[in-house]
Each structure stands twice: as structure tokens, then as C-alpha cells.
C-alpha positions in Angstrom: -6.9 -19.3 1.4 -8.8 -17.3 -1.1 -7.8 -14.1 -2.0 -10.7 -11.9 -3.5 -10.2 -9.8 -6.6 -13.1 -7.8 -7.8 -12.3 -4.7 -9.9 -13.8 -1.5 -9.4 -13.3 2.0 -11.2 -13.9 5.5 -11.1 -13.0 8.5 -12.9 -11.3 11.9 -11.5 -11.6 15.1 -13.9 -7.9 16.8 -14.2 -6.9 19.4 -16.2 -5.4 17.0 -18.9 -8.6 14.7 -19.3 -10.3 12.2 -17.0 -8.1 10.1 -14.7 -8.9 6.8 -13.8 -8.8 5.0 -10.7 -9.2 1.3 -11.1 -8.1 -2.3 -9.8 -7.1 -4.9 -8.8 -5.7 -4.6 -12.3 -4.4 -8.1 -14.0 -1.0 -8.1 -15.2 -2.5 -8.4 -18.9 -3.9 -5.3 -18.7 -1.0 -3.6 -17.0 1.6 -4.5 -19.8 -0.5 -2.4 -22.2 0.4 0.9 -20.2 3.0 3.3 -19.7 4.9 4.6 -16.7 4.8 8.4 -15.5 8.6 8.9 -15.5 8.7 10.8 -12.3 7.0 7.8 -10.7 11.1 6.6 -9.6 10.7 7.1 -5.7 11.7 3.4 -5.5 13.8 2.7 -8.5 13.9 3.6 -12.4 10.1 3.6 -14.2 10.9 1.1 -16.5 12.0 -1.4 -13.6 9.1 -0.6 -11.1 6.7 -0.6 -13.8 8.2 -4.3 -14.5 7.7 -5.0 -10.7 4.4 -3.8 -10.7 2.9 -6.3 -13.7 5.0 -9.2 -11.5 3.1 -8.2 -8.1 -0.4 -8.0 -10.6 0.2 -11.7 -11.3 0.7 -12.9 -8.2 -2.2 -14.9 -6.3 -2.4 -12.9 -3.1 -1.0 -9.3 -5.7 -3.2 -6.8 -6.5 -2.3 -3.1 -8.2 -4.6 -0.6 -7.8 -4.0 2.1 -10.4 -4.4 5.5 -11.4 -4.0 6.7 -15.6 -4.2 9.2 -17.6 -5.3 7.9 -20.9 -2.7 4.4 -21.3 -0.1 6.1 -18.9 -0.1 5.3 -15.4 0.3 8.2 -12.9 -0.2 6.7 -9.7 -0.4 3.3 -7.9 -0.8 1.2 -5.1 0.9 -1.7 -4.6 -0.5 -5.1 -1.9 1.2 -8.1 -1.7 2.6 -10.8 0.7 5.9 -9.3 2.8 8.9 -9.7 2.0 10.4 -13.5 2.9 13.5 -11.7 4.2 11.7 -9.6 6.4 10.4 -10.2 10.3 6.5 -9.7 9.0 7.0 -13.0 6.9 8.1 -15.1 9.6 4.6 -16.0 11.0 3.8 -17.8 7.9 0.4 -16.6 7.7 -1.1 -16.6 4.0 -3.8 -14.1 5.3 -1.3 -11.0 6.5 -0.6 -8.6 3.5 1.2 -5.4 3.2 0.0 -2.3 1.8 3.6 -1.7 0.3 4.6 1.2 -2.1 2.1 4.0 -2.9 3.2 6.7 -5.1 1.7 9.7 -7.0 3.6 11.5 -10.0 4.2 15.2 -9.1 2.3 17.0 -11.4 -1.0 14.7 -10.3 -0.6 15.3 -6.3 -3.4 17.9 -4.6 -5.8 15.7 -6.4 -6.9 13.1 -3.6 -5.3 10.3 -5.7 -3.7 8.7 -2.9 -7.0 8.1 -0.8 -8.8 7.3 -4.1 -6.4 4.4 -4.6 -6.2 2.8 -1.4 -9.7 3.4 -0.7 -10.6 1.4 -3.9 -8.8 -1.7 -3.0 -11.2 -2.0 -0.2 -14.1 -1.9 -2.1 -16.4 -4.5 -2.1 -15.3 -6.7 1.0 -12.3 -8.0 -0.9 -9.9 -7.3 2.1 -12.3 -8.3 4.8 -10.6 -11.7 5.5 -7.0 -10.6 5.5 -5.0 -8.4 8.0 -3.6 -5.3 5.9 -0.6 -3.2 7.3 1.6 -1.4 6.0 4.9 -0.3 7.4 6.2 3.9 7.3 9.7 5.1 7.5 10.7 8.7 6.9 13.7 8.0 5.0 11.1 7.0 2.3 9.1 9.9 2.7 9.3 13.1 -0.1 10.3 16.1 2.3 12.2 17.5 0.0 9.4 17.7 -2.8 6.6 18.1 -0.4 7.9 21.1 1.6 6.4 19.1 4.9 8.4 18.7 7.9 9.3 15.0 9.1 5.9 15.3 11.6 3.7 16.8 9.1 4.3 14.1 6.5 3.7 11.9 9.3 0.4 12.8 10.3 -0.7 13.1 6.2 0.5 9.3 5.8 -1.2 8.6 8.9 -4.6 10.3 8.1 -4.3 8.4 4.5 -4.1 5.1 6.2 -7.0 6.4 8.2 -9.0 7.4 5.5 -9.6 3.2 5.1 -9.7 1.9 9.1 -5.8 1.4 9.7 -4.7 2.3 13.3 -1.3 2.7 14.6 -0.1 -0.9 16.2 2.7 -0.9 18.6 5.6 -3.3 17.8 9.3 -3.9 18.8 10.8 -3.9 15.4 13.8 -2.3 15.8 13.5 -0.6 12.4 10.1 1.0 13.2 11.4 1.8 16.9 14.2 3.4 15.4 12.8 7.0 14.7 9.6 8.1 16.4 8.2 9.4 13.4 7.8 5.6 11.8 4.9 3.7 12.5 3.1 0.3 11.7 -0.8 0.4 10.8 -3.1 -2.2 10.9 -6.2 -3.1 9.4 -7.8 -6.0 10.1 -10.5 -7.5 7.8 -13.7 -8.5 9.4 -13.6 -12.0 9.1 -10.0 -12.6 10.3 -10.0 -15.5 12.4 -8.7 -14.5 16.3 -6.1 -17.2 15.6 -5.0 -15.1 13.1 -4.6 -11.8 14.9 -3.2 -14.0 18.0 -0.5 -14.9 15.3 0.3 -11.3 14.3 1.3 -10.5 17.6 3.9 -12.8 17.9 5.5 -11.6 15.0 4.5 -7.9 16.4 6.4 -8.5 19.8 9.8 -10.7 19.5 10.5 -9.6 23.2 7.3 -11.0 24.7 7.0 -9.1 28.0 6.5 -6.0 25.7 3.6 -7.7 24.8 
């Protein structure tokens, strides 16, 4: 299938300058930034930033970003899912997963993390995919955030909101296994029903849930 790029930017006054939210971003462009070094929720700057630029160059990839001058201070990340997780097993080329998002400290307060997802919608570029992306609390900043377990929660969940996602049920036993996890779902508005048909298969192993 085709996957749509088209790039789209917009500036955010801060205190230090103008920050710019832009993207999909090629990997070309990417290599000619920096990385924030508190952006390490997932693993050191210097290897996520390397993750990022391989995720920019994939077909179905895309990086939305958010800089500060040449130094990046927030980003988005969508891609296919994981091979060695459940969400892969359908197959589907038209399923991606709004995967990491994540804001340097010193740049949260600002709306950053609406402006970057909200951008990678722009244009119709997601319409003929279905986008989801899945949240666990042991990923979640509590300890930074000063929110409770429910109250980050409901702010993730608004985010997601903020572009169409709804909360999906599902049987995976990792979502299922706190109450505060959830799957959201977006799907595009020319995703074939065969499509969303196929999505809850993989949603539902144990079919009379379904």
C-alpha cells in the first residue's frame, strides 16, 4: 500500500526562541540534529536518537518532531508494530502504531505533545491506515509528573483524543493486566471494512469475547 508523507510545520514561541513542530521528517534531515539529553524515558539519547533516524527511513516510518534551533526536544514516533508482538500477527501493511511520544522536561506545560501528534494527521496522510497506540503505566512519568496512576491516565487518554482515538477493548493479557492500561484506536477514513474485520481478530484471541 501507499503510505502518505506530506510534511507540515508550525512554530511555538518559548522562552528560549521559537520551537518548531514539523514532520514526517526524513532521516536526512534528522541526522543533522541533536538530542535533548533528558529525552532517555526509553533508553540513552544517543541510542534513541539513532532509532529515531532508522524509524524516519522506513517506508511505513514517520517522526514527527519538535526543536529548538538544531536540537530536538520532543518527538513522536509511528511505525509498523513490533514482529514479536500480538499486533503484528494479522499481517496487515495498513495497521500502525503511534509508539513512543516524549517531551524533554523543561519543554512540558507547552502543548507540545498535542501539537505533535496532531500534526502527523494533517493533511489526510493517516486516513487509509488504522492508528493505535498501546498505554501501560509502568511507562508512564509519575514520579516527574506529580500525577497519580488515574490522572496520567486520563491526560494520555484526552491526548489521544485530541486526534479521534477511542478506547478499544481487547484480550491482551498485557493491556488486561492493570486497569489503568488501554488500547486506542483510530481508524483512517478510507480503511477498508476488511481491514477493521482483520483488527479484531488480532484484538480478540479468545473469540467469544468478541
Amino acid at each position: 500500500m501507499q503510505h502518505i508523507k506530506k510534511y507540515h510545520a508550525l512554530g511555538i514561541p518559548c522562552p528560549g526562541g521559537n520551537i518548531v513542530v514539523e514532520g514526517p521528517v526524513p532521516p536526512e534531515t534528522l541526522r543533522t540534529y541533536t538530542m535533548h539529553p533528558d529525552l532517555d524515558a526509553f533508553r540513552r539519547p544517543k541510542e534513541q536518537f539513532e532509532a529515531l533516524v532508522e524509524i524516519a527511513g522506513l517506508p511505513e516510518g514517520r517522526i514527527i518532531a519538535a526543536r529548538l534551533k538544531d536540537q530536538l526536544v520532543g518527538y513522536v514516533t509511528f511505525h509498523y508494530p513490533d514482529e514479536l508482538e500480538r499486533w503484528s500477527e494479522g499481517g496487515m501493511d495498513d495497521l500502525i502504531e503511534l509508539g513512543a511520544i516524549e517531551v524533554a522536561d523543561e519543554f512540558r506545560g507547552l502543548g507540545l505533545g498535542k501539537q505533535l501528534i496532531k500534526l502527523a494527521f494533517e493533511g489526510g496522510q493517516l486516513e487509509n491506515v488504522i492508528t493505535f497506540t498501546t498505554e501501560y503505566y509502568w511507562h508512564w512519568d509519575l514520579e516527574k509528573s506529580g500525577l497519580t496512576v488515574w490522572q496520567y491516565r486520563d491526560m494520555m487518554e484526552k491526548l489521544m483524543k485530541s486526534v479521534d482515538m477511542v478506547w478499544f477493548a481487547t484480550d491482551d493479557p498485557e493491556i488486561c493486566s492493570h486497569p489503568a492500561n488501554c488500547l486506542m484506536v483510530r481508524i483512517g477514513k478510507n480503511v477498508p471494512l476488511s481491514s477493521v474485520e482483520q483488527f479484531d481478530r488480532v484484538r480478540f484471541r479468545q473469540r467469544f469475547m468478541y
